[in-house]
C-alpha positions in Angstrom: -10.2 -13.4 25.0 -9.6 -15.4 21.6 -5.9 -14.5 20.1 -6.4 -12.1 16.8 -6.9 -14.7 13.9 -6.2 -17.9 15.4 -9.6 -18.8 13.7 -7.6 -19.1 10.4 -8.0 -22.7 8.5 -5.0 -24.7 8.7 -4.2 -24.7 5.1 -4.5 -22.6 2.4 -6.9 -25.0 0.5 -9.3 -25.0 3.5 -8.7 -21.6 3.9 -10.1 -20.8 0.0 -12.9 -22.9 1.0 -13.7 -21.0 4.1 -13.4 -17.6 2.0 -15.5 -18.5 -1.0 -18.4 -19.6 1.3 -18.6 -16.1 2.8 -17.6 -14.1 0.1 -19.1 -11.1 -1.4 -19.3 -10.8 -5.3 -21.4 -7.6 -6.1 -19.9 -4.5 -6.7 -21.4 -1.4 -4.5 -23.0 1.5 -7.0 -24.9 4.4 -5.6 -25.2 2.7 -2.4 -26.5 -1.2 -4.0 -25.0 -4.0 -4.0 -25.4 -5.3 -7.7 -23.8 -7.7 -10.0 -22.1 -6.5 -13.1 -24.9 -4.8 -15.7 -24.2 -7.0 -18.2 -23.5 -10.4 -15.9 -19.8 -10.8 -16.2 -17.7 -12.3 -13.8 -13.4 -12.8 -13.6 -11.9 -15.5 -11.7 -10.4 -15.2 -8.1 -7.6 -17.3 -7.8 -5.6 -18.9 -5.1 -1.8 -17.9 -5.7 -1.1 -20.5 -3.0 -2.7 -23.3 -4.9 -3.3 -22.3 -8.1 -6.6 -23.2 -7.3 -9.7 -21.1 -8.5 -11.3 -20.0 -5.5 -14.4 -18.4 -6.9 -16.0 -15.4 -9.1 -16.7 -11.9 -8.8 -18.6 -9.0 -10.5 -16.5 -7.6 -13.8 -17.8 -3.9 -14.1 -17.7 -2.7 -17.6 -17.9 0.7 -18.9 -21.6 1.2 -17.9 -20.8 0.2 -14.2 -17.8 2.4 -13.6 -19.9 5.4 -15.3 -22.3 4.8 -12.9 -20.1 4.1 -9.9 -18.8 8.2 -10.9 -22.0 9.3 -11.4 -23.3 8.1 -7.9 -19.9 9.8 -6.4 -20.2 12.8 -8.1 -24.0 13.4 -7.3 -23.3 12.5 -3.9 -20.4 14.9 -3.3 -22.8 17.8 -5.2 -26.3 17.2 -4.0 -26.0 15.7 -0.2 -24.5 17.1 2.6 -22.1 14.5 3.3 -18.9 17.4 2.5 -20.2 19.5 5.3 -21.7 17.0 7.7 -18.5 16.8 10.1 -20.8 14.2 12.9 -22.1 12.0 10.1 -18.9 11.6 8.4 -17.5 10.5 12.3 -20.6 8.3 13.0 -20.7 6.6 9.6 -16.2 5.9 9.9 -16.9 4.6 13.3 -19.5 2.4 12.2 -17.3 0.7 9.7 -14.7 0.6 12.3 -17.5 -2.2 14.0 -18.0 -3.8 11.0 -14.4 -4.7 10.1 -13.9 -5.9 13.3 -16.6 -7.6 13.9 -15.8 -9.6 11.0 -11.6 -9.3 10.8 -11.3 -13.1 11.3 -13.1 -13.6 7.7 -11.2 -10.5 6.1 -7.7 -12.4 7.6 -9.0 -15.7 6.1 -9.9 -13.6 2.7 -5.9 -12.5 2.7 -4.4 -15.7 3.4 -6.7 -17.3 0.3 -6.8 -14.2 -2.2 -3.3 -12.8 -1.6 -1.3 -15.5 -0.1 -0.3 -13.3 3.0 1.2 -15.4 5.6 -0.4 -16.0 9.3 2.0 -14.2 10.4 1.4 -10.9 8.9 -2.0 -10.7 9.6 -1.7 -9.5 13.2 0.6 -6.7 12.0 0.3 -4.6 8.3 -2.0 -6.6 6.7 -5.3 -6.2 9.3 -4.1 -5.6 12.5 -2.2 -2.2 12.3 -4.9 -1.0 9.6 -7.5 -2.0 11.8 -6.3 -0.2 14.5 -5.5 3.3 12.9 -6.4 3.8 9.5 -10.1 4.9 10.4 -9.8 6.8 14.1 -7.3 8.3 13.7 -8.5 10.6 10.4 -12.2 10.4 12.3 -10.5 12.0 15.3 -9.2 14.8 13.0 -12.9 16.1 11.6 -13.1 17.7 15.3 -9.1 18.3 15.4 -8.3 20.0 12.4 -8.0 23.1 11.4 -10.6 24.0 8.7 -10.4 27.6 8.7 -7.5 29.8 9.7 -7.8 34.2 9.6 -5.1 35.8 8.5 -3.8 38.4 10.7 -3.9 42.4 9.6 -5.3 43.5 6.3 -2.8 43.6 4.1 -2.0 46.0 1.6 -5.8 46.7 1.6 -6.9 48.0 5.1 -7.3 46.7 8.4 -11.3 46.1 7.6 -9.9 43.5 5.1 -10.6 40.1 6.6 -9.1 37.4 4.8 -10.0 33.4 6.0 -8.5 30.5 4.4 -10.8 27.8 4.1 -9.8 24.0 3.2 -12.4 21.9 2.0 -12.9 18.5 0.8 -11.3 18.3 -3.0 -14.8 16.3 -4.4 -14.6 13.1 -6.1 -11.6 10.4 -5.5 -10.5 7.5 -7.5 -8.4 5.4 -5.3 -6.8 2.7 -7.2 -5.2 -0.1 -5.1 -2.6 -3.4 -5.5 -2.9 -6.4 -4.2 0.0 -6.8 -1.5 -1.7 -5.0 1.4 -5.2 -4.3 -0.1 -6.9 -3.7 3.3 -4.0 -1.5 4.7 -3.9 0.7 1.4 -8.1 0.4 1.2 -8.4 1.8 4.9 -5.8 4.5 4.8 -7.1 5.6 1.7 -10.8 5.3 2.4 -10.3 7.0 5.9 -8.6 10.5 4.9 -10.6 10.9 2.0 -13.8 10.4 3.0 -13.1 12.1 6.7 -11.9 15.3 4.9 -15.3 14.8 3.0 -14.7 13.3 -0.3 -16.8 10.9 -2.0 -15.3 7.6 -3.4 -15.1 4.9 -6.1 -13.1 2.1 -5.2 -11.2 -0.1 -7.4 -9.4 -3.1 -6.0 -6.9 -4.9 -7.6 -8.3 -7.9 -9.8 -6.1 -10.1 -7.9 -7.8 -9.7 -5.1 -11.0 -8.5 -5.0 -13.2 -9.8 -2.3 -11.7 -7.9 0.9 -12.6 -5.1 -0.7 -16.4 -6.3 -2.1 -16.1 -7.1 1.4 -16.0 -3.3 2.7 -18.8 -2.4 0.1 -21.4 -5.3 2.0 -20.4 -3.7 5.0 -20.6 -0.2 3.9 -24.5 -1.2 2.9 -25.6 -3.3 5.4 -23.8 -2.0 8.5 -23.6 1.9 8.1 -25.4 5.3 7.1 -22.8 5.8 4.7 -25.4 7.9 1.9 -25.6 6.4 -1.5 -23.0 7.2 -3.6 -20.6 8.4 -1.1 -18.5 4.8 -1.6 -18.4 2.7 -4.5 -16.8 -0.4 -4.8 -15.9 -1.3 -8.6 -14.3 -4.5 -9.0 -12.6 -5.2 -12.8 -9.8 -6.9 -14.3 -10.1 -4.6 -17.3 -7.7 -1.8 -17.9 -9.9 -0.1 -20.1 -12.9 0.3 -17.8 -10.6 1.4 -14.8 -8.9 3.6 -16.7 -12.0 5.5 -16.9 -11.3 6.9 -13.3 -8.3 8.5 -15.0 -10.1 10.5 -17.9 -13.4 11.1 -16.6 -13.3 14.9 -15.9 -16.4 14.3 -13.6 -13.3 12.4 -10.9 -11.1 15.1 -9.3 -8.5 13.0 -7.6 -6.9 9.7 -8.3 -4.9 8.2 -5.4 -3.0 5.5 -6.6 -0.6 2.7 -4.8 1.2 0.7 -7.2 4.1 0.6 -9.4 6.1 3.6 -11.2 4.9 2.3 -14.8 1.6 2.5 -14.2 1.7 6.0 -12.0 3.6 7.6 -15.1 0.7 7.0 -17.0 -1.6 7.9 -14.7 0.1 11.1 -14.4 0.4 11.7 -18.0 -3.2 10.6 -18.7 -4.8 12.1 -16.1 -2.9 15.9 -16.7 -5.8 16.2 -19.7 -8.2 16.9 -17.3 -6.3 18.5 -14.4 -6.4 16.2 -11.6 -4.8 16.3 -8.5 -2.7 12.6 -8.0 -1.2 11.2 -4.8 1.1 7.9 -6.3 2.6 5.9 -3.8 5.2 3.8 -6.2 7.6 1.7 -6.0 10.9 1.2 -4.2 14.5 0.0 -4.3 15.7 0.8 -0.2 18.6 0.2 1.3 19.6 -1.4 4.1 22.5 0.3 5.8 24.7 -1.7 7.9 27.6 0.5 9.3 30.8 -0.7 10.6 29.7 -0.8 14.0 26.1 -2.2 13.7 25.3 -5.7 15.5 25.6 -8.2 13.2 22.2 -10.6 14.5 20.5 -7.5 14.1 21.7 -6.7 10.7 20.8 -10.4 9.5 17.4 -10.0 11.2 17.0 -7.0 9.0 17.7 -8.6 6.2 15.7 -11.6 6.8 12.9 -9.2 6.7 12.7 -8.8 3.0 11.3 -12.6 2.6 8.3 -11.5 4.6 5.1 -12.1 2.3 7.6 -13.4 -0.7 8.9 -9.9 -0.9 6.0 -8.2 -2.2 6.5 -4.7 -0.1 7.4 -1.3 -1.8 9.4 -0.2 1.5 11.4 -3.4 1.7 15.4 -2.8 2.0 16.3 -5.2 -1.1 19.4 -3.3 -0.8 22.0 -4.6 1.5 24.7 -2.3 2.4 27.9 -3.6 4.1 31.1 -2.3 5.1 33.7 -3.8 3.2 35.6 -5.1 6.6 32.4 -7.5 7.5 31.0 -8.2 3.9 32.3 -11.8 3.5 30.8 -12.6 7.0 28.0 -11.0 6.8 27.4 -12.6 3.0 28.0 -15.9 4.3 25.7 -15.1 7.7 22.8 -13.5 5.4 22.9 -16.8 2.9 22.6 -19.4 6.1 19.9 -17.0 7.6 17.6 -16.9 4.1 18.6 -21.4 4.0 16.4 -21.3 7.5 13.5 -19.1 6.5 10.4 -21.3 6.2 9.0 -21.2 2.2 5.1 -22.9 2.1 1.8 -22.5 3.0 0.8 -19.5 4.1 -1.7 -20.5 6.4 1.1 -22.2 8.0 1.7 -19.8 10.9 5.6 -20.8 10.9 5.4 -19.4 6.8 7.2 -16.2 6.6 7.6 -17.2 2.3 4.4 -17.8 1.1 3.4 -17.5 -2.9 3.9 -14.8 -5.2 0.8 -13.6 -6.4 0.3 -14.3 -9.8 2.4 -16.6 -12.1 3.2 -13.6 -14.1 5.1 -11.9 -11.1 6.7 -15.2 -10.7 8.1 -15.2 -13.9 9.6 -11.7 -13.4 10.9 -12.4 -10.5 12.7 -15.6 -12.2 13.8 -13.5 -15.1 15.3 -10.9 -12.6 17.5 -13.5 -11.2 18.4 -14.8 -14.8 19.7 -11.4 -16.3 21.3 -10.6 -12.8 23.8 -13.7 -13.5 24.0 -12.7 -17.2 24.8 -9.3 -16.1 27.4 -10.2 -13.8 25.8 -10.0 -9.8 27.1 -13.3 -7.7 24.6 -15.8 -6.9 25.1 -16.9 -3.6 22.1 -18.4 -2.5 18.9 -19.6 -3.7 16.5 -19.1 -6.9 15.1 -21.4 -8.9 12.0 -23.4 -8.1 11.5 -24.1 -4.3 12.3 -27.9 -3.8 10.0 -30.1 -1.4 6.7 -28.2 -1.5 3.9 -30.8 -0.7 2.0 -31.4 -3.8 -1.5 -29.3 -2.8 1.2 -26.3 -3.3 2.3 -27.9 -6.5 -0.3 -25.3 -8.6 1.0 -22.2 -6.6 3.2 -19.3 -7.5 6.0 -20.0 -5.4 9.8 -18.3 -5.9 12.9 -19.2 -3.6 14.3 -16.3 -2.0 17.6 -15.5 -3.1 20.9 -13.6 -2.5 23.5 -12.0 -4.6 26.4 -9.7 -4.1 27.2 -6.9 -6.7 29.6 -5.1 -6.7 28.8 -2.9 -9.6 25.6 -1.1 -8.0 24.7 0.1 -11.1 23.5 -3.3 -12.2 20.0 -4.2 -13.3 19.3 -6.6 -9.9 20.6 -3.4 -7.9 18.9 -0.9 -9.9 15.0 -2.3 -10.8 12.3 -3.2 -8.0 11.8 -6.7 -8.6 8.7 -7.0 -6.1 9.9 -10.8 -5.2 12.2 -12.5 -2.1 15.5 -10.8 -3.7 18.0 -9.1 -1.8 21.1 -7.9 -3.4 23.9 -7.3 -0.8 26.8 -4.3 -2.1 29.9 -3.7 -0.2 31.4 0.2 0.6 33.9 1.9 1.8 33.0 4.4 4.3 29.7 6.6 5.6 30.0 9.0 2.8 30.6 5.8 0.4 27.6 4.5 1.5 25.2 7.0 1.5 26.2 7.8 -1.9 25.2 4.5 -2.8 22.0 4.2 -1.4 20.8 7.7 -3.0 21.9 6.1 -6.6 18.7 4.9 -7.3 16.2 5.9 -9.0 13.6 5.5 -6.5 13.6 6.8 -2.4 10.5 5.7 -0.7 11.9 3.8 2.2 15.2 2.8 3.9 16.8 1.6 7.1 20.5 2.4 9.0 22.5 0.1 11.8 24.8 1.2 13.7 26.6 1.1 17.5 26.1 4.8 17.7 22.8 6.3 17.3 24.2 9.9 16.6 26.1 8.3 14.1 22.9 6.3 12.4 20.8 9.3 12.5 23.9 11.5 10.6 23.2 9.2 7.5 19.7 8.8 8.0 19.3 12.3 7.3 21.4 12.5 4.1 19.7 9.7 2.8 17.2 10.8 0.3 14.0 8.7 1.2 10.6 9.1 2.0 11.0 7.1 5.1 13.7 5.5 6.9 13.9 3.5 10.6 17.1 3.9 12.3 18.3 0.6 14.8 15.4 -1.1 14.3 13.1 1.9 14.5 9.9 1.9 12.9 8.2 4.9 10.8 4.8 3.3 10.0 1.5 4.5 11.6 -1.9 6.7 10.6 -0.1 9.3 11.9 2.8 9.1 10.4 3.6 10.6 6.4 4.4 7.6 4.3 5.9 8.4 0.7 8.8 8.9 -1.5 10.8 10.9 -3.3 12.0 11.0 -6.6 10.5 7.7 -8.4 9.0 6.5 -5.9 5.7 8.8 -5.7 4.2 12.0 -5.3 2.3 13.1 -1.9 2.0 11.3 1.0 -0.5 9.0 2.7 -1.4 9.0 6.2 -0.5 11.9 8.7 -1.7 15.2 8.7 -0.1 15.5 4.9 -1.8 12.7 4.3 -5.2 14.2 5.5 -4.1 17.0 3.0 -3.8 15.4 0.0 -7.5 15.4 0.0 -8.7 18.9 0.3 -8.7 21.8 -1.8 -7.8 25.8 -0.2 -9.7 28.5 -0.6 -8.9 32.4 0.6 -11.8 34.6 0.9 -11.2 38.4 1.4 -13.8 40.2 2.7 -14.6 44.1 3.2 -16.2 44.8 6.6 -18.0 48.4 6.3 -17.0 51.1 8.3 -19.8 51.4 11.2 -22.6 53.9 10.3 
C-alpha cells in the first residue's frame, strides 16, 4: 500500500505545475459547473513562489444570487431536508471521491496554500478525511430528532408535547485559507447531514480545493441541484451578499475577529443565526515541574505551517525559576527548525500566504521592539533561501520575551511564526495571565503532575485546551472559543447543533368516544 501523499512533486514549482494541470476553475450553481456569467477570472497564486499558478471563476453579483437562489429552492422544494438515506448515501459518496483523489487535493495545498508535506497526513487532509464526513453521516441514524416530553403540563395528561429539531434551511459557510479542506469538510458535513443546503465560498487565496469539491459534488454524487454551491470570488462585495440576503438563514464563518464583528453586526438586520470560529492568542503553560524537551517541543509547534493556526500557543508561559533556560533552549530549538519549500518533506516553515500577511507579520515584530518586548531570536527576512523561493512570502520565525503581558506582541494574533515567551510567579500567577486576553479559543498546560495540570486547565478560560501533550481535536469533539475568539462550536454533537432549528408542538389528544 502506497504511503498517504508520497505522490507529492518535489518542489513547490513542480508541485504548481502538477495542480494547475488538474485544476478545476468553474464555480458549482444549481448543481452546474459554469464559469463566471460575465467571464471573469482572479489569479491563484503560489505563496511559495510567488509564482501565478493559474485562474479561476470570479462570481459577481449575478452568480452568488443565483448560487442562493439554487440553495434556497433546493432546501424549499426537494426533499433533501427529510431524506435522512440520501443525505447518508450522497456524504458517503463524496467521502469516495475525496479519497479517491486526496493525492491531487494534497498537491493542490502544498501549491495554493503553501502547507508543508508534513501536515498533509495530519490537519490539513488526513484527519479531515478521516472524520469530518462519517462521523456527522453516522449521526442522521444516531441522533435524536424528536424527543416527548413527559406528563402534560399545566394543561392535562392528554397534552402531548414533542420537540422536534430540524435542519435550520440555507447556510453560508465562509472559509480561510489555512486549512480550507479541514474547515470545508467539517462545515460541509454537519450542515448538510442535519439537512441544510449550502453555498460555499472559499477563500480567494485558495480556491481550487474547494472548486475541487464542487467537480466532485457533480460528477461523482446524487447530491440534488442546488443542495451545494461552490462560489469562488475575491470580491468582498459579492460575498458579502451571503451576509444580507434575507433568503440565507445561517452564516458559518472561520476567520478572523475583524471580519466576524462585522458579520455579526451586518448580518443582525436580517436575523441570522452565526457560528464564528475567530481568532486566538493561547497560551502555553509550562509549570514548574513540566519536562523541559517537552515544553520546547510544544513550543516548536507554533512554526508549523509558518504559524498560520488560530489554536496555536503563541503564548509561552514560564516559571520564573526556569525562564532564562528555557529562553535560551526555545531560541536554539526555533535556530534548528527547517524554513523553505514546502514540498520539502523536512519543511515544517514554509511561506506565509500572501505578501500582505507577510507584511503584518513584519510590522508585528517592528512595534513589538518599539514597544519594549526582547528580541531574542529571529525576524527579518530568512537568509539562504534558494532563488526559485526568491518570489515567495517567506517570514523567519521569531522569539521574544515580555515581561509586560499587556504588550501589543502579547496581546494581538499575529497569524505568523511568533511566539512571545512571559515569565510568572506561581499557578494562580499564571492562569491569571493566560485568561488576560482578549481571546480564549485554545490552550495547552505542562506539568510533572497531571492532577496538578488539569487544576489549571480548568480555570483556564478557553474553548479548548490539551493537557501533557494531550490532544482535543476530532469530528467528535466541540472546537470553539470563548470570549473573542467566536461564537458556537464546530464539530461534536454541538457542532451538529449549530445547524438545526427546534420546534415544540403541543398537541390535544381527545378523550375516547
Amino acid at each position: 500500500m502506497n504511503e498517504p501523499f508520497a505522490r507529492i512533486p518535489g518542489t513547490s514549482a513542480q508541485a504548481g505545475r502538477h495542480a494547475a494541470a488538474r485544476a478545476e476553475s468553474r464555480m458549482l450553481v444549481d448543481g452546474a459547473l459554469v464559469p463566471a456569467a460575465d467571464g471573469a477570472e482572479f489569479e491563484n497564486r503560489a505563496p511559495a513562489t510567488g509564482a501565478v499558478l493559474g485562474t479561476t471563476a470570479a462570481a459577481g453579483q449575478a452568480d452568488m444570487l443565483r448560487a442562493i437562489e439554487a440553495a434556497r429552492r433546493a432546501f424549499d422544494d426537494t426533499g433533501w431536508s427529510t431524506d435522512g438515506p440520501l443525505r447518508q448515501r450522497c456524504l458517503r459518496q463524496l467521502q469516495q471521491g475525496l479519497e479517491a483523489e486526496s493525492d491531487d487535493l494534497g498537491t493542490e495545498l502544498v501549491a495554493e496554500a503553501g502547507a508543508p508535506v508534513m501536515t498533509l497526513s495530519t490537519a490539513q487532509v488526513g484527519w479531515p478525511l478521516a472524520q469530518a464526513l462519517r462521523y456527522p453521516a453516522g449521526l442522521i441514524d444516531e441522533f435524536a430528532w424528536e424527543r416527548t416530553l413527559d406528563g402534560g403540563g399545566l394543561f392535562g395528561a392528554r397534552n402531548v408535547r414533542t420537540v422536534v429539531r430540524e435542519p435550520i434551511g440555507v447556510v453560508g459557510a465562509i472559509c480561510p485559507s489555512n486549512f480550507p479542506i479541514e474547515v470545508i469538510l467539517n462545515k460541509l458535513g454537519p450542515a448538510l447531514a442535519a439537512g441544510n443546503t449550502v453555498v460555499l465560498k472559499p477563500d480567494p487565496h485558495t480556491p481550487w480545493n474547494a472548486t475541487r469539491i464542487g467537480r466532485i459534488i457533480a460528477e461523482r454524487t446524487d447530491f440534488p441541484p442546488g443542495v451545494v454551491n461552490v462560489v469562488p470570488t475575491p470580491s468582498n462585495e459579492v460575498a458579502g451578499l451571503l451576509v444580507t440576503d434575507p433568503r440565507v438563514d445561517m452564516i458559518s464563518f472561520t476567520g478572523s475577529t475583524a471580519v466576524g464583528r462585522a458579520i455579526m453586526r451586518t448580518g443582525a438586520d436580517t436575523m441570522k443565526r452565526t457560528f464564528l470560529e475567530l481568532g486566538g492568542k493561547s497560551a502555553l503553560i509550562v509549570l514548574k515541574d513540566a519536562d523541559p524537551v517537552a515544553a520546547l517541543r510544544s513550543a516548536a509547534g507554533i512554526c508549523v505551517h509558518a504559524g498560520q493556526a488560530c489554536a496555536a500557543t503563541t503564548r509561552m508561559l514560564v516559571h520564573r525559576s526556569t525562564f532564562d533556560d528555557m529562553v535560551a533552549g526555545v531560541s536554539a530549538a526555533f535556530a534548528a527548525i527547517p524554513v523553505g519549500d514546502p514540498a520539502d518533506p523536512a519543511t515544517m516553515v514554509g511561506p506565509l500566504i500572501s505578501a500582505a500577511q507577510k507584511a503584518r507579520v513584519e510590522d508585528a515584530c517592528r512595534r513589538a521592539v518599539e514597544d519594549g518586548a526582547r528580541l531574542v531570536f529571529g525576524g527579518g527576512p530568512v537568509p539562504d533561501l534558494p532563488a526559485e523561493l526568491g518570489g515567495g512570502t517567506y517570514a523567519r520565525p521569531a522569539v521574544f520575551v515580555c515581561e509586560n503581558p499587556d504588550l501589543a506582541v502579547a496581546q494581538q494574533e499575529i497569524f505568523g511564526p511568533v511566539l512571545v515567551m512571559i515569565p510568572f510567579s506561581d499557578d494562580e500567577d499564571a492562569v491569571r495571565i493566560a485568561n488576560n486576553s482578549a481571546f480564549g479559543l485554545a490552550g495547552a498546560v505542562l506539568s510533572g503532575s497531571t492532577d496538578r495540570a488539569m487544576a489549571v486547565a480548568r480555570r483556564v478560560r478557553t474553548g479548548a485546551i490539551g493537557v501533557n501533550g494531550g490532544m482535543f481535536y476530532g469530528a467528535d469533539a466541540p472546537f470553539g472559543g470563548y470570549k473573542s475568539s467566536g461564537v458556537g462550536r464546530q464539530c461534536g454533537i454541538e457542532g451538529f447543533d449549530q445547524y438545526l432549528e427546534t420546534k415544540t408542538i403541543g398537541c390535544r389528544i381527545p378523550k375516547r368516544q
